[in-house]
C-alpha positions in Angstrom: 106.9 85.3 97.6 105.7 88.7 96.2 104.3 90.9 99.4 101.0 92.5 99.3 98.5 94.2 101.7 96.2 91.8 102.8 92.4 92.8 101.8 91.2 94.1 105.4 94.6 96.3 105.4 93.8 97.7 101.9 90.0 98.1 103.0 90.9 100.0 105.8 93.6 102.2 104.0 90.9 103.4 101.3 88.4 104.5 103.7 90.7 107.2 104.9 92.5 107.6 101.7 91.7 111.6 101.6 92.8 112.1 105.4 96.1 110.7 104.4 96.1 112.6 101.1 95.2 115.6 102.9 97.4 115.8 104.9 100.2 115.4 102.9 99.2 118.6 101.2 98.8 120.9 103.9 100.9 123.3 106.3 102.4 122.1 110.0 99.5 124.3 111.7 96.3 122.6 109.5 98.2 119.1 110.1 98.1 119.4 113.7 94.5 121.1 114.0 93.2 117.5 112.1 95.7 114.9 113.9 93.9 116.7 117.6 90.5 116.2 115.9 91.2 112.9 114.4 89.3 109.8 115.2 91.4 107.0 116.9 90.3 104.8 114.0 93.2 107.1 111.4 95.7 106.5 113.9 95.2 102.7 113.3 95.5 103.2 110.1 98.9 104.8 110.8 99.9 101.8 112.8 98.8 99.7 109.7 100.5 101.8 107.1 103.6 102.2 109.5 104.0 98.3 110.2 103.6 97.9 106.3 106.7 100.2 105.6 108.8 98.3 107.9 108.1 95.0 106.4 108.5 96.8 102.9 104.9 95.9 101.8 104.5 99.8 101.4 108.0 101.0 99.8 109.8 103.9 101.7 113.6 104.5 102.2 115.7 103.4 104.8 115.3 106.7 107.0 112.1 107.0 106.8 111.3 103.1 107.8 113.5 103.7 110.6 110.5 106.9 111.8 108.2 104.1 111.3 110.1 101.9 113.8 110.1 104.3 116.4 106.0 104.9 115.9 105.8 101.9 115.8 107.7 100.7 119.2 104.8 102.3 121.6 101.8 100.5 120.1 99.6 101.7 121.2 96.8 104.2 119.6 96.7 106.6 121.6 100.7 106.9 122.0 101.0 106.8 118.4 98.5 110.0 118.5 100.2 111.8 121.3 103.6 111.2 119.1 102.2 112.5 115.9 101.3 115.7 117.6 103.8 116.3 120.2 104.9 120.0 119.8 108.7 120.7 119.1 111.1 117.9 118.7 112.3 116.1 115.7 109.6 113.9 115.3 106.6 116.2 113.4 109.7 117.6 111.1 110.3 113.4 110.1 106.4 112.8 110.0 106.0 116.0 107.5 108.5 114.4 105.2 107.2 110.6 105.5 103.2 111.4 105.0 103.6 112.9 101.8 106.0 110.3 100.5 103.4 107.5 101.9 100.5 109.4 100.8 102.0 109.3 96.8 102.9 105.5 97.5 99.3 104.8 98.2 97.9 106.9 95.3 99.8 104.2 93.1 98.4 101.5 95.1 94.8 102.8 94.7 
């Protein structure tokens, strides 16, 4: 059975396609400033995009599926905010690596 985004997953994805792309593309500081003014609808995309990697819809490597796991074991929205822009820690240096890589993924997709 070959694995594929299902249609409202995909929609959803493309409407914030250049969020995603953007930030991929810039510094720790500008990433931040956009995550706090994000609207909660990008950080379901996250959740989307996140549960995708771990059932290997979306392909990532084994490290980085293992960040989407621990996203993806609070589930809820505004958790999965407050993680992505927590200050110090681990976690923003792992999500710095893993959005660029996703954001290249889904440029192949779309």
């Amino acid at each position: 059975m070959t694995k594929h985004l299902p249609m409202k997953d995909a929609r959803l994805i493309k409407k914030h396609f250049y969020i995603i792309k953007t930030l991929g593309s810039v510094g720790k500081k500008q990433r931040l400033k956009i995550l706090k003014n994000a609207p909660n609808s990008l950080f379901k995309v996250f959740n989307v995009i996140f549960n995708h990697c771990i059932t290997r819809v979306i392909p990532v490597n084994a490290g980085n599926r293992k960040t989407c796991k621990t996203l993806l074991k609070t589930r809820s929205i505004g958790a999965i905010k407050d993680r992505m822009i927590q200050d110090g820690g681990a976690f923003p240096a792992l999500l710095a690596g893993l959005i660029p890589i996703i954001g290249s993924v889904l440029s192949k997709l779309f």
